[in-house]
C-alpha positions in Angstrom: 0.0 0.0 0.0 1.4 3.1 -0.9 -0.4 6.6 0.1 0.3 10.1 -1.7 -1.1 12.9 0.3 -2.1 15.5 -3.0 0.5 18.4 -3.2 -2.1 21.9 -3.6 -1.5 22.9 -7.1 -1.5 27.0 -7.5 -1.7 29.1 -10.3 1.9 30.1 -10.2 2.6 26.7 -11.1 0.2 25.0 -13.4 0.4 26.5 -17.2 -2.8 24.4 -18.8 -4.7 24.7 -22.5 -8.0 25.0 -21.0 -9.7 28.5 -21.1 -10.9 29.9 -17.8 -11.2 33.5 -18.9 -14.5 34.6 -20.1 -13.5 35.7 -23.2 -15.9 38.1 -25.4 -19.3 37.1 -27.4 -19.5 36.3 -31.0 -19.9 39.2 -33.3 -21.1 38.5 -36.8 -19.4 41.6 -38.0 -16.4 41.5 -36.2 -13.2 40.7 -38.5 -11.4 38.1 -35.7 -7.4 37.1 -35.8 -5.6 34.0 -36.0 -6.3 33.1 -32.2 -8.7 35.0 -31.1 -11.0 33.7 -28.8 -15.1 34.7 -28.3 -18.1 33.1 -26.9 -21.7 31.5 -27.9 -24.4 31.6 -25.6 -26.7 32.6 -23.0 -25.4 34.2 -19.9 -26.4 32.2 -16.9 -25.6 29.1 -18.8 -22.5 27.2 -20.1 -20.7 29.1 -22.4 -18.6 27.8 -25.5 -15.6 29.0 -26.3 -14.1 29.1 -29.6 -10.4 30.0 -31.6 -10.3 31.4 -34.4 -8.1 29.4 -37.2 -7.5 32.0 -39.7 -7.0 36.1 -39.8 -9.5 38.1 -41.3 -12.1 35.7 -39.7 -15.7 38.1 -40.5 -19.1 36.7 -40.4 -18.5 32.5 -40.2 -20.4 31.6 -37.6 -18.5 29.2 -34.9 -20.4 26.3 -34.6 -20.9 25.4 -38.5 -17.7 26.8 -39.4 -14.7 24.2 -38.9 -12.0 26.0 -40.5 -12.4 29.0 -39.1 -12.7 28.2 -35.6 -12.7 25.0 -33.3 -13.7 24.2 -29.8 -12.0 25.4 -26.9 -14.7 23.8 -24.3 -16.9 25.8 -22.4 -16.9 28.4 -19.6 -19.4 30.6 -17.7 -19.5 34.0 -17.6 -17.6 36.0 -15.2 -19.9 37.4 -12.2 -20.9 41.4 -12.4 -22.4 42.9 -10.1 -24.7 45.3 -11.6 -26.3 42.2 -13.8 -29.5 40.7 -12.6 -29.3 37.3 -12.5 -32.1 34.4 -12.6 -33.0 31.6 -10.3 -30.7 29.0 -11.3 -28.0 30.9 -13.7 -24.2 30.3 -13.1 -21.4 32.5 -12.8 -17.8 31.8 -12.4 -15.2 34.2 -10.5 -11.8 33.3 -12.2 -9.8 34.9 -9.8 -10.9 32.1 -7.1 -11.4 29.8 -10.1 -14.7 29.3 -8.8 -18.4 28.7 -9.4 -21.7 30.0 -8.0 -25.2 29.2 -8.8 -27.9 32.1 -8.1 -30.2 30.8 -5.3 -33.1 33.6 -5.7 -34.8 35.1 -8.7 -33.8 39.2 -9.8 -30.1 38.6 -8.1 -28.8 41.7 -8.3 -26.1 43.5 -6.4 -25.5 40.7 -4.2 -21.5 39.5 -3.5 -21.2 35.7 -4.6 -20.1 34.9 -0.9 -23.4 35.9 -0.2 -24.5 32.2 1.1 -28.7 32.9 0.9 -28.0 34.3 -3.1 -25.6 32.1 -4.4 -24.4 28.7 -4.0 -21.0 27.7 -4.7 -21.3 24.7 -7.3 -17.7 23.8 -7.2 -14.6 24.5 -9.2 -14.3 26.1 -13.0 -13.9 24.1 -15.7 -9.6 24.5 -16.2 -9.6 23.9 -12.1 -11.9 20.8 -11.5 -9.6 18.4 -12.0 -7.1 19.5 -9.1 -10.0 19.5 -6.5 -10.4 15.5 -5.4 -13.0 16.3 -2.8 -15.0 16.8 -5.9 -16.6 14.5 -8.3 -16.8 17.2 -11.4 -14.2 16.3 -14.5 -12.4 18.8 -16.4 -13.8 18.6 -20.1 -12.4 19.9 -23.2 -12.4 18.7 -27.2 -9.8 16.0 -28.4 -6.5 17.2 -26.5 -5.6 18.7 -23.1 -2.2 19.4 -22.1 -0.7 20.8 -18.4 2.8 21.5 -17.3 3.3 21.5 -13.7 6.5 23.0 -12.0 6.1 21.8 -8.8 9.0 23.7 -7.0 9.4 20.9 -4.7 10.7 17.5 -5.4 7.6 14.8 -6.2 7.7 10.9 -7.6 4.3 10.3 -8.2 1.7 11.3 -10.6 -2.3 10.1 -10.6 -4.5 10.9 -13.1 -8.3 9.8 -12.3 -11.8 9.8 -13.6 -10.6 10.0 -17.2 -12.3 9.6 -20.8 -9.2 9.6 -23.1 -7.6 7.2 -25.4 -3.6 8.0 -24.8 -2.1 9.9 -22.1 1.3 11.2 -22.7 3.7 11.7 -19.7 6.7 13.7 -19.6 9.4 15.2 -17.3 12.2 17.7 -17.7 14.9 19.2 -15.4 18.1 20.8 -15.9 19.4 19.7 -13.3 18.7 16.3 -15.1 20.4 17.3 -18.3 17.1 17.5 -20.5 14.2 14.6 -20.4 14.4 12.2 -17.7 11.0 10.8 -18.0 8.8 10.0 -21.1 5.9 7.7 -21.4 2.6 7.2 -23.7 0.1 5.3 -22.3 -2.3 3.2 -24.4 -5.9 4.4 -22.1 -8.1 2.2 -24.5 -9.1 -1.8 -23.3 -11.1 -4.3 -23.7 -12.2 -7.1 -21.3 -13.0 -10.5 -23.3 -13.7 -14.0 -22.4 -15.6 -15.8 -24.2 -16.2 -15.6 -28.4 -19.1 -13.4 -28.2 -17.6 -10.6 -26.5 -14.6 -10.7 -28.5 -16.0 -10.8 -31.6 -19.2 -8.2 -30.7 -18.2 -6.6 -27.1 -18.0 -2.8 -26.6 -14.1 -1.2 -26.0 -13.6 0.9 -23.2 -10.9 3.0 -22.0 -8.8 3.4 -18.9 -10.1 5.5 -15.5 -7.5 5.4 -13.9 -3.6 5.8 -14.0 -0.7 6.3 -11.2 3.0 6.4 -11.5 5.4 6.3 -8.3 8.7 6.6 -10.9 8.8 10.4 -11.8 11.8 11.5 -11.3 12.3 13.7 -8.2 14.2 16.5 -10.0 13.2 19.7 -7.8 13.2 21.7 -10.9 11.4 19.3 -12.7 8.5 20.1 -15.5 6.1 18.0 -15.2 3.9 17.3 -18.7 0.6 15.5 -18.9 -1.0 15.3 -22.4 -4.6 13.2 -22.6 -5.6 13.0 -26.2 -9.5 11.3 -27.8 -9.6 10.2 -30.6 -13.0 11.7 -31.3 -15.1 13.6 -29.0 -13.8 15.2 -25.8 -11.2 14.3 -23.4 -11.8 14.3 -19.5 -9.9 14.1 -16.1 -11.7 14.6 -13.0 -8.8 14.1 -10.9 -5.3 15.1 -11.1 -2.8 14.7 -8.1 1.3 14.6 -7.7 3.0 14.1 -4.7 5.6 12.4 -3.1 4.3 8.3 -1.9 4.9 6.8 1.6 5.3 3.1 2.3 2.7 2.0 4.9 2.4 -1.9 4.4 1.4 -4.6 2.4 -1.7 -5.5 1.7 -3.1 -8.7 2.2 -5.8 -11.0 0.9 -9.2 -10.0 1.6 -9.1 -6.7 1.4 -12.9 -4.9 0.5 -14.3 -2.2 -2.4 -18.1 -1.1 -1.9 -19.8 1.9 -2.0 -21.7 4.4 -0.2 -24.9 4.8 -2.3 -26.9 8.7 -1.8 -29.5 7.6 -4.2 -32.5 8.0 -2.4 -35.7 5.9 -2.8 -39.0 6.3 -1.2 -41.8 4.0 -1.2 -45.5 3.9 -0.7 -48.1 2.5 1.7 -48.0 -0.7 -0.2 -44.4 -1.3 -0.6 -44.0 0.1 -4.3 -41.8 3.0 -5.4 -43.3 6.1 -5.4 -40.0 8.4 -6.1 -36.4 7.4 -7.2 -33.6 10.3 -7.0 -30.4 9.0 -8.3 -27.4 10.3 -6.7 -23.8 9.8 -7.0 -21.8 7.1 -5.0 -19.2 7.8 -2.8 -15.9 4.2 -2.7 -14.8 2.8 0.2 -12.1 0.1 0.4 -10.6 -1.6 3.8 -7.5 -3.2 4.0 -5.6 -5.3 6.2 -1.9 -3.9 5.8 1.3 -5.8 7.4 4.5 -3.7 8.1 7.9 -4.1 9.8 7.9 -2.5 13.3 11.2 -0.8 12.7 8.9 1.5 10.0 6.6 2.2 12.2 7.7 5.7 13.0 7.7 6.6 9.8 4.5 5.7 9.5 3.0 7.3 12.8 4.4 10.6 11.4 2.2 10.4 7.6 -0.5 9.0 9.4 -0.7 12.4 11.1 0.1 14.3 8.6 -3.0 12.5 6.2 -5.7 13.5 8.9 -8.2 15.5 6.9 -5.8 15.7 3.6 -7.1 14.4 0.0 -4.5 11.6 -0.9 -4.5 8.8 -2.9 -4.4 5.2 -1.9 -3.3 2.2 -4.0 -3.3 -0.8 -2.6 -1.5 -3.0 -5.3 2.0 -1.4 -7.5 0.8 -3.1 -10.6 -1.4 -1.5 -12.7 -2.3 -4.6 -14.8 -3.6 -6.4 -11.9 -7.6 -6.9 -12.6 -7.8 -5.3 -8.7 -5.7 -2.6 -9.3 -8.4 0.1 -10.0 -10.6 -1.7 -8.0 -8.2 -0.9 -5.0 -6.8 2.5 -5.8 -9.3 5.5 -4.1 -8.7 9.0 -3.6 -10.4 9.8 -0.1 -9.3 9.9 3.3 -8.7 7.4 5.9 -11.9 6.4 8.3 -9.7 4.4 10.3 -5.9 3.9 11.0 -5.4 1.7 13.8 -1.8 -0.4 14.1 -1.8 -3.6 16.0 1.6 -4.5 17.9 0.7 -7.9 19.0 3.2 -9.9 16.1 7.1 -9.3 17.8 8.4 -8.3 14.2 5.7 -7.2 12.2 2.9 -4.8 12.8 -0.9 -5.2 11.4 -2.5 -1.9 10.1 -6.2 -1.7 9.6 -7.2 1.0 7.0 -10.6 2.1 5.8 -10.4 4.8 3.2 -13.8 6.8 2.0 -13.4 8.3 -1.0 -14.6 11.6 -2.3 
C-alpha cells in the first residue's frame, strides 16, 4: 500500500490549455485574428468557447464553421455585479477559479459569498480536476495538455476519472540534463472472455492511472497530455506528490460503495420516487509492516488527517484489482496492531470523495 497525500497545485505553477477567462461574445461583423478567442451563448448558462483558425475571420459563424474556428470547451461568464441574474444561472469568478449558482430570482447586487444568493457549485472548468473532494471532471475537445513546475521534489503522478484514449507523460529538469522521464500510455481496453464478446463486445478505456517513478528533480516540468480520438477528453482528478510506504496488503481486502441515491416507497411497498445520486468508494485493507517503520509511519498518518490523498493498494497496474483498489479519499480508520514481535498489522478504511 502506498499513500500520496495531494500536493495543492497554484496558479503560479500549473500553465494548462484550457480556457478559464471569459472571453468576449460572437460578433457577426467582427473581422477576428488568427487566435482570437469569443463566446456562444446565453449568460447564466455554459458558455462555449471558440479559436479562431485563420485572420481576417468576419461573419463565419463558430459552430458550423470548422476552418475558421474549433472548440475550446466551455466556460461561464464572469460574475458582475450590476447584472440581474435568474433563479438557477451560473457564474464563475476566475480569480478564485470558482463557481456559483444564483439561489433567488432578480439577483442583483449581491456579493457571490453571499450564502442565501448564491451557491458555490464547485470548481471552474480549467480547475476541476485539481479538486479531489469533488466529483466534477475537467472537459475539453480531443487534446488537453498541463505543465506542472512543482517547485518541490515529487515521484508520483495520478490521473483519475478519465475519458481519453492516450495519455502522454513527460518530465524535464536541468538539473537532469534535458528529459528524464517520457511515457505514452495506451488508455483504450477491452475485457474479453468468451467468443461473443470478443467478436461483438463494446471497447472501453482506462479511468484510472498512477506512476510512483517520476523522477524527483526539484526543478522538474512535469507534462501530462490526454488526447481522444474523437469527441472530448476528461480528467476529473489530477494529483502529484511524493508516496509513503505503509504496508502490504493482504488478501481479503474490500471495495463497496456508499450509495446517496434515495428511494421512497409507498403505503403498499412500491416505489413512489427514485432520485439518483452519485456514490461515494470505500475500500478496507488489512496492511502488514515491519515495526522498525513504524515511526515513519505514525508521522504520515498524522500528517494524512483530513488531507485528499490517494491510496493504492497493489503497485501493478495490470492487476484486474488494481483500479478496484486504488481510491482517492481519506482514511476512516488507522489503527496499528503491535501484538506480532516483528511485524505490525494496520487496519485501514479509506472513503473516497
Amino acid at each position: 500500500m502506498r499513500v500520496t497525500p495531494a500536493l495543492t497545485i497554484t496558479a503560479a505553477m500549473l500553465l494548462s490549455t484550457v480556457i478559464e477567462t471569459t472571453p468576449a461574445a460572437y460578433a457577426g461583423g467582427t473581422p477576428y485574428a488568427l487566435g482570437a478567442l469569443v463566446y456562444v451563448g446565453t449568460i447564466g448558462q455554459a458558455l462555449a468557447v471558440y479559436e479562431s483558425l485563420q485572420n481576417s475571420n468576419t461573419g463565419h459563424t463558430p459552430a458550423s464553421s470548422p476552418t475558421w474556428w474549433k472548440s475550446r470547451g466551455s466556460v461561464y461568464a464572469e460574475y458582475d455585479g450590476g447584472a440581474t441574474y435568474a433563479l438557477g444561472d451560473i457564474v464563475q469568478v476566475a480569480a478564485t477559479h470558482t463557481v456559483y449558482q444564483s439561489l433567488i430570482a432578480g439577483n442583483n447586487g449581491n456579493a457571490v459569498t453571499n450564502a442565501t444568493k448564491w451557491y458555490p457549485v464547485g470548481k471552474t472548468n480549467k480547475w476541476a480536476e485539481f479538486d479531489l473532494t469533488s466529483d466534477a471532471q475537467t472537459t475539453v475537445p480531443t487534446t488537453m495538455t498541463r505543465v506542472i513546475t512543482p517547485g518541490v521534489r515529487v515521484n508520483s503522478l495520478y490521473l483519475g476519472r478519465m475519458v481519453a484514449n492516450q495519455a502522454v507523460i513527460s518530465v524535464t529538469s536541468v538539473l537532469g540534463g534535458g528529459t528524464v522521464f517520457s511515457e505514452t500510455v495506451n488508455l483504450n481496453t477491452r475485457s474479453t472472455t468468451r467468443a461473443y464478446e470478443y467478436c461483438f463486445g463494446t471497447f472501453s478505456t482506462r479511468e484510472k492511472l498512477i506512476r510512483f517513478n517520476l523522477p524527483p528533480y526539484v526543478d522538474a516540468v512535469i507534462t501530462v497530455t490526454l488526447n481522444a480520438t474523437t469527441g472530448n477528453v476528461s480528467c476529473g482528478a489530477f494529483a502529484i506528490g511524493n508516496y509513503e510506504y505503509i504496508g502490504a496488503a493482504q488478501l481479503g481486502a474490500d471495495a463497496d460503495d456508499l450509495n446517496f441515491s434515495e428511494i421512497n416507497r409507498d403505503f403498499a411497498g412500491n416505489i413512489a420516487t427514485m432520485t439518483q445520486r452519485r456514490t461515494v468508494p470505500q475500500n478496507s485493507f488489512k496492511l502488514k509492516v515491519d515495526k522498525i517503520k513504524l515511526d515513519r509511519i505514525r508521522a504520515a498518518k498524522k500528517l494524512l488527517n483530513g488531507t485528499p490523498a490517494v491510496w493504492s493498494g497493489l503497485d501493478d497496474d495490470t492487476d484486474g484489482y488494481f483500479e478496484t483498489l486504488l481510491n482517492v479519499g481519506f482514511y476512516r480508520r488507522f489503527s496499528i496492531n503491535a501484538e506480532l514481535p516483528v511485524q505490525a498489522e494496520i487496519s485501514l478504511e479509506i472513503e473516497g470523495f
